[in-house]
N, C-alpha and C positions, 0 to 999 in steps of 0.2 A: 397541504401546506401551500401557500400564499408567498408568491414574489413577489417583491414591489422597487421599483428602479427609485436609485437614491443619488441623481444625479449630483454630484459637489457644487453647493456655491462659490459660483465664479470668483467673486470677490476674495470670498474668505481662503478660499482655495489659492489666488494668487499673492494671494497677503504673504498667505502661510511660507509660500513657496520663495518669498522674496527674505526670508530669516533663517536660511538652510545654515546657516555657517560659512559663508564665503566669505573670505576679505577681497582686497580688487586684487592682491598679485594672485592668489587660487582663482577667481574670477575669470580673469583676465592668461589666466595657464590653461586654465580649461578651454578656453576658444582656441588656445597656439594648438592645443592636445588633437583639434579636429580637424587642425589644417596638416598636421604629420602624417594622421592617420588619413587622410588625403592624399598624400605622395607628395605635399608641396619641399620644394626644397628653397623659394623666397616665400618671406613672409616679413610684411611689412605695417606696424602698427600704426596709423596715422592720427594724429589728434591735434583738436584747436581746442582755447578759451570760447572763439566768436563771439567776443563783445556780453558772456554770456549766458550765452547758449551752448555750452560745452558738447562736442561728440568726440567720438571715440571708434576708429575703425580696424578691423582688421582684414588685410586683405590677404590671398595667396594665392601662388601655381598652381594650387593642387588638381584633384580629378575632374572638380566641380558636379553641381547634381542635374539631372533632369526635372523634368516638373513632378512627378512623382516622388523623385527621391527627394525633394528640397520640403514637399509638402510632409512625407513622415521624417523629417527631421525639424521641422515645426512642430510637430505633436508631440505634447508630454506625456513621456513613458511609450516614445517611438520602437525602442527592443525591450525585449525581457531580459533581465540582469542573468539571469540562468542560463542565458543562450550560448551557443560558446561561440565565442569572437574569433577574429581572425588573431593568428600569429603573432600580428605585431598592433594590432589597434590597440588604441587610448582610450578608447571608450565601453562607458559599461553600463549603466542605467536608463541609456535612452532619455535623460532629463539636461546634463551638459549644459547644450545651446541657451538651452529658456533658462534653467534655474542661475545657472551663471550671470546670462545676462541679466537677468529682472533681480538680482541681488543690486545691481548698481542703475539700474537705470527702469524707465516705463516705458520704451518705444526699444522695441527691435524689431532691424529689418534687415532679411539676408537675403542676398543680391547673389543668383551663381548661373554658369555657362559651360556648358560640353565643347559649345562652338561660340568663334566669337560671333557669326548672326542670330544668334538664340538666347538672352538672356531674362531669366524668370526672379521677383522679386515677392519676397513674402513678408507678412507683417503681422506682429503682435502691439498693439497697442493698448495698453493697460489702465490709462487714464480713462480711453474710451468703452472699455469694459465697465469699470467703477461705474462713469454716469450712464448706463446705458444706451449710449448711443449706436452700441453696438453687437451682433447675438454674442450671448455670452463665452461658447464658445467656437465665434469663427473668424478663424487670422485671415488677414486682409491681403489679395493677390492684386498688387499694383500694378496699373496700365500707366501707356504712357505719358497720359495726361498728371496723374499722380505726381509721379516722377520729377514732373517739371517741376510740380509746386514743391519739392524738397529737393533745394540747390546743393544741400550737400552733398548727398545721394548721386544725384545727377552729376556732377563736378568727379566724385570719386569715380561712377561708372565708365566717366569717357578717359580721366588721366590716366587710371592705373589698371582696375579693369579689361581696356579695352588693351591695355598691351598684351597680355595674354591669351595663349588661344582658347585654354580655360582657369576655372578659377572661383571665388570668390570672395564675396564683402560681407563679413557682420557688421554693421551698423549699431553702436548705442546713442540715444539720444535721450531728451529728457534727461540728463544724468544727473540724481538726487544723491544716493546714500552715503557716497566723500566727501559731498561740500553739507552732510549735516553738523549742526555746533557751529558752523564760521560763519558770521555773520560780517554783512557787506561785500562789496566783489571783488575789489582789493584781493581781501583774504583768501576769498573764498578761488581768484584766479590761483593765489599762491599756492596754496591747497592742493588745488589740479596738477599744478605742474612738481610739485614736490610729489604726490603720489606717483604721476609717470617716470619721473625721475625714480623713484626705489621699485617700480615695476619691471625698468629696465635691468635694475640692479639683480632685482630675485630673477628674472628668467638668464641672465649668466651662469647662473645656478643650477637650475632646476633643465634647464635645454644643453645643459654643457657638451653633453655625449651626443648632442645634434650639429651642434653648432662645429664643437669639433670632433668626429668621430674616428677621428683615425687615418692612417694608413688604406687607400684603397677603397674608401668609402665616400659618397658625395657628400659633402657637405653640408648642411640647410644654412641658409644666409636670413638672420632676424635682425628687423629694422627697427626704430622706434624715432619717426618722423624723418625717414632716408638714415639714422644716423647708426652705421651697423653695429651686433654689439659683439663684442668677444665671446669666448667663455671662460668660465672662471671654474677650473674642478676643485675641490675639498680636498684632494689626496695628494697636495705639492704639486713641484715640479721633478718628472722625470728625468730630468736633466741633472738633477742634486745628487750625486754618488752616495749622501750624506742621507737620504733619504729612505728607507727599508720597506720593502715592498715582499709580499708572503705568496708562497705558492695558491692557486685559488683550488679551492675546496669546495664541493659537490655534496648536497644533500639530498636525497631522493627522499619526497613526502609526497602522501598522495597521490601517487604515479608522475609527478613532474618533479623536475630539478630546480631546486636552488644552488645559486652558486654565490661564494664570498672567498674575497681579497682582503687582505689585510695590508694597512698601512702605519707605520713610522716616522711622521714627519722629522724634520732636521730641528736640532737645536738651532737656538737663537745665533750663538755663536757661525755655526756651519753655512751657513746662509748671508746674503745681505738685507739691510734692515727694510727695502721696501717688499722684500718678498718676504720675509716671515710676518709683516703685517698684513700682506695680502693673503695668506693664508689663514689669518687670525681670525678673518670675516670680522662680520660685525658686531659677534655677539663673544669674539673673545677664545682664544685656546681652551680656555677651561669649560666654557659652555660649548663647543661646536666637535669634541670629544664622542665618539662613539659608532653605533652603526649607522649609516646612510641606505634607504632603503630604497632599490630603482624598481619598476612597473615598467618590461620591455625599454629599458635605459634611457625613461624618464625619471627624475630625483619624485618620489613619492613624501617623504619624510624623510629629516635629516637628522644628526648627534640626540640620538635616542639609544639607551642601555636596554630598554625596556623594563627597568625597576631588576635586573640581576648583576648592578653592581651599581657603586656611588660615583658622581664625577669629582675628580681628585685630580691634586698638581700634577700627582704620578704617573698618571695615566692620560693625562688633555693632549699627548701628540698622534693619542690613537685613533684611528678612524677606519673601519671596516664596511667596503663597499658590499652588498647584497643583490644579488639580481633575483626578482620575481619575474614569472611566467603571469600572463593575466588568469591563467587555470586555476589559480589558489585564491582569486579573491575574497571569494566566500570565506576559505578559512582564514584568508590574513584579518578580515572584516573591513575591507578597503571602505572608505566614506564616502559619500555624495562627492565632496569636496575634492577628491584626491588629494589628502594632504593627510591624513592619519591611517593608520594602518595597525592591529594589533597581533601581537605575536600568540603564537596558538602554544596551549602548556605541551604539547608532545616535543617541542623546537626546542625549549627551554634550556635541554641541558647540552644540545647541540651546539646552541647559540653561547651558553656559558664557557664551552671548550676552547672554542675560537676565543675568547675573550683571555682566557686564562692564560693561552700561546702565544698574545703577541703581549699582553702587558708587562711580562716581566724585564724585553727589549725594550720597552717603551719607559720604563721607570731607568734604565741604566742612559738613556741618553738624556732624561729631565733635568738627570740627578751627575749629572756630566761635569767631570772636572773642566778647569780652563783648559783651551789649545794649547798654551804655552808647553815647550817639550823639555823636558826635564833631564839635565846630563849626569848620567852613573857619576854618583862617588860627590854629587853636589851640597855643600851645606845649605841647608834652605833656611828664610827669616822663622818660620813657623813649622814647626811641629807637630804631629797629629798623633793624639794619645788615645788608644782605644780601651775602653773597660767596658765587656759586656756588650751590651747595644749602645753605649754613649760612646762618643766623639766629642772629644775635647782639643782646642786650638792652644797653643801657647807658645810665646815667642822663645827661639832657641836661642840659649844661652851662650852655647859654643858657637852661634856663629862667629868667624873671622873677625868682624870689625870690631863687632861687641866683646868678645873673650879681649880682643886687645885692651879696648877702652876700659873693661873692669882690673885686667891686668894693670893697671897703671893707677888704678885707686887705692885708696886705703882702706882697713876694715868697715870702717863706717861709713864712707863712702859707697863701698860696693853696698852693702846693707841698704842703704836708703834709693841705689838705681834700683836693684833687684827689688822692694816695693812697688816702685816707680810701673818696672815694667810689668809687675802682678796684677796690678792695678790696671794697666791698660791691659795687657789679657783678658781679664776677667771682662773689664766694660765693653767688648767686643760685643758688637749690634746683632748676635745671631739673626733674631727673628725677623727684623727690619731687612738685613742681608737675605733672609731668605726669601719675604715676600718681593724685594726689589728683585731679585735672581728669577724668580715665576713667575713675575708678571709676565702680563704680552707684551706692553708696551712701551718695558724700560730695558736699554740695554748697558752689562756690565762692562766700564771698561777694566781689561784687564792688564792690558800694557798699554805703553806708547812712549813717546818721545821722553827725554830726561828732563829734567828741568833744570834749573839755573845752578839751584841749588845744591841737586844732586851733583850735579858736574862739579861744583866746585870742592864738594864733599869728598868725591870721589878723588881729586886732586891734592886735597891736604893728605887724604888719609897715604896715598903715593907717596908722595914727597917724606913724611914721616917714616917709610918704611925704607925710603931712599937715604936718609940718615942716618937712620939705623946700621947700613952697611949689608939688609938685601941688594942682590942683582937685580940686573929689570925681569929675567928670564925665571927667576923663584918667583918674583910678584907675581908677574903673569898669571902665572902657573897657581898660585894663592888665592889670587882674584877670581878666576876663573873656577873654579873649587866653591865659590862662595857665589851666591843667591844675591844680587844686589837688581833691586827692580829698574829695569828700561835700564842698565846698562849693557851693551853689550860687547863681543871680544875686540870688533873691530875698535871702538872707542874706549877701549882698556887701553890695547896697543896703542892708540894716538896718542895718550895722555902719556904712556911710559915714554916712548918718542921722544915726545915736547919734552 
């Protein structure tokens, strides 16, 4: 038998390697991913248009490499995905750095220091692979002549760089695959800065259990052009009593643990209206529903069921966090990307169990009557008739005001109100009411102030019972008995009073 070495063309090989499935925020997560897994606890993304010439940097605190280790983290497929990782690293395929970067850009160059008199800078340059100007594959170690002739490079090393005692810089340059489709520079500035803008966005997300980790823990501070960002978790605010949170539960697979939390966000009501929007994300309660799946408490995948159950109104307040160990990658089938993740069929009915426990909590607070509290022994305007599995609405007839006002008709008369008000029973907007009630982004009111009207309503109907030759002390007591919207006891009392 005959070997024969089947070196990959460079080209095709880098091509290939530039259509992995990245977008920039997995792109651009994946470089934050290597500076964590560094120890870095600042990390600061900096980026210009330059008239242009767009880059892209990322810099951090972290361990930084020496010349050895900077050079196998330039080489594609620098670990074996099989190897087992440390504890707590991000990293798993040895591909990261390059495939990330050269998904968005043709020049990278990473810039890193143990000491700050020591700094080593390495380079992939991809245009100059294509025309051969350069061996196919050997990344370029710049001197300091180099250096000079890239002012960005150089500008970045001395500002931010050199404040630390170690550290590094990814560098993207040539940056092509965002500003493809937009033509002119205009656009294509707008482009740039609209993409940083929602990369900022997703790493709130995706870094949240970094940015804030708790109690006790340091914190990592993520920049994007100086400007810090918060974090934003999926699972409310703990601060919301209103909000239902599940004892965490332990699975052992594989010799390692998983663990999951179950969450109950707050009705719309329970809440004010700028935090139940910020919880809503951007793709809405009913899409952002399900499991969140973390890789060492980075957000891997987010409101995924895994196809074992549908997303529904009843269920979009639920959200069940997950912790992965990096020891299951293999079987979760983690991506290139770190953005998808598949659930293994032994998990399946594990995963259904948890689902099955908190939904039925999660459907009682969707489906949640108004706040308003409700007094023993109240006549209410509406009635609730139940047959079976239906619920039917219709206006009560005994209430107070109404039983009066039919009292005082004639047969025919009452005959043609009780139509009147069949009719508007019946024409009652269910379904309209109920999508306005589900949505995210509308809210019911259900009380408030009285109006003009009412008040005045409210004053004939007094006065009439005042003639009658009740006391104020029966009315009271009558009114109060009866359901009348936004009136309340203190403004009974005034009006009996007055």
């Amino acid at each position: 038998m005959k070997s024969h070495e089947a070196v990959p063309n460079a080209t095709a090989f880098l091509a290939s390697v530039r259509n992995m499935g990245y977008s920039f925020n997995t792109a651009i997560a994946d470089i934050i991913d290597n500076c964590l897994s560094a120890e870095a606890d600042i990390i600061n993304i900096q980026y210009r248009w330059n008239e242009g010439a767009p880059w892209i940097a990322v810099i951090d605190n972290g361990l930084g490499m020496n010349e050895d280790t900077l050079f196998e983290a330039m080489q594609f497929g620098s670990k074996n995905p099989n190897s087992q990782r440390g504890q707590h690293e991000l990293g798993r395929f040895g591909l990261g750095l390059k495939t990330a970067s050269l998904s968005q850009c043709t020049r990278l160059t990473v810039s890193s220091q143990q000491t700050t008199a020591k700094t080593k800078s390495l380079q992939w340059d991809f245009k100059r692979i294509i025309e051969g100007a350069t061996s196919a594959w050997s990344v370029d170690e710049l001197e300091a002549e180099d250096i000079s002739k890239n002012p960005v490079l150089e500008n970045l090393l001395r500002e931010h760089l050199a404040n630390f005692q170690t550290g590094t810089i990814v560098l993207w340059q040539c940056i092509d695959s965002i500003l493809q489709g937009c033509n002119g520079k205009r656009k294509q500035e707008e482009k740039f800065n609209e993409v940083l803008a929602e990369a900022s966005s997703y790493a709130q997300t995706i870094f949240h259990r970094f940015i804030n980790p708790g109690p006790g823990i340091k914190a990592c501070q993520i920049s994007f052009n100086d400007s810090r960002i918060d974090a934003i978790s999926p699972f409310g605010n703990p601060g919301n009593d209103a909000r239902t949170e599940y004892n965490e539960e332990t699975i052992k697979f594989n010799g390692s643990r998983i663990s999951m939390i179950g969450y109950v966000l707050p009705h719309a009501s329970m809440c004010n209206a700028d935090e139940y929007r910020k919880h809503a994300g951007e793709d809405g309660y009913l899409m952002s529903q399900g499991f969140y799946i973390y890789r060492n408490k980075r957000l891997i995948e987010k409101a995924t069921w895994f196809r074992l159950r549908k997303k529904d109104e009843k269920s979009k307040l639920v959200r069940i966090q997950v912790d992965l160990p990096n020891t299951l990658d293999q079987e979760f089938r983690l991506d290139v990307a770190k953005s998808k993740v598949v659930l293994p069929p032994p998990l399946k009915k594990e995963f259904r169990r948890i689902v099955d426990t908190i939904t039925p909590r999660a459907t009682r607070v969707t489906l949640r009557k108004p706040t308003r509290i409700k007094r023993q022994g109240i006549s209410p305007i509406w009635q609730k008739n139940i047959s079976g599995n239906s619920v039917v609405y219709d206006i009560n007839h005994e209430h107070h005001i109404l039983a009066d006002l039919l009292a005082d008709l004639d047969q025919a008369q009452r005959t043609k109100l009780k139509l009147i008000l069949s009719i508007i029973s019946e024409g009652f907007p269910q379904q309209d009411f109920y999508n306005d009630y589900a949505s995210d982004n509308k809210t019911i009111k259900f009380a408030g102030a009285p109006t003009e009207e009412q008040l005045n309503a409210i004053k004939i109907h007094i006065a009439f019972m005042k003639e009658s030759g009740i006391d104020d002390e029966t009315i009271r007591e009558l009114l109060l008995k009866t359901e009348i919207p936004n009136i309340s006891e203190e403004i009974i009392t005034s009006i009996i009073n007055s």
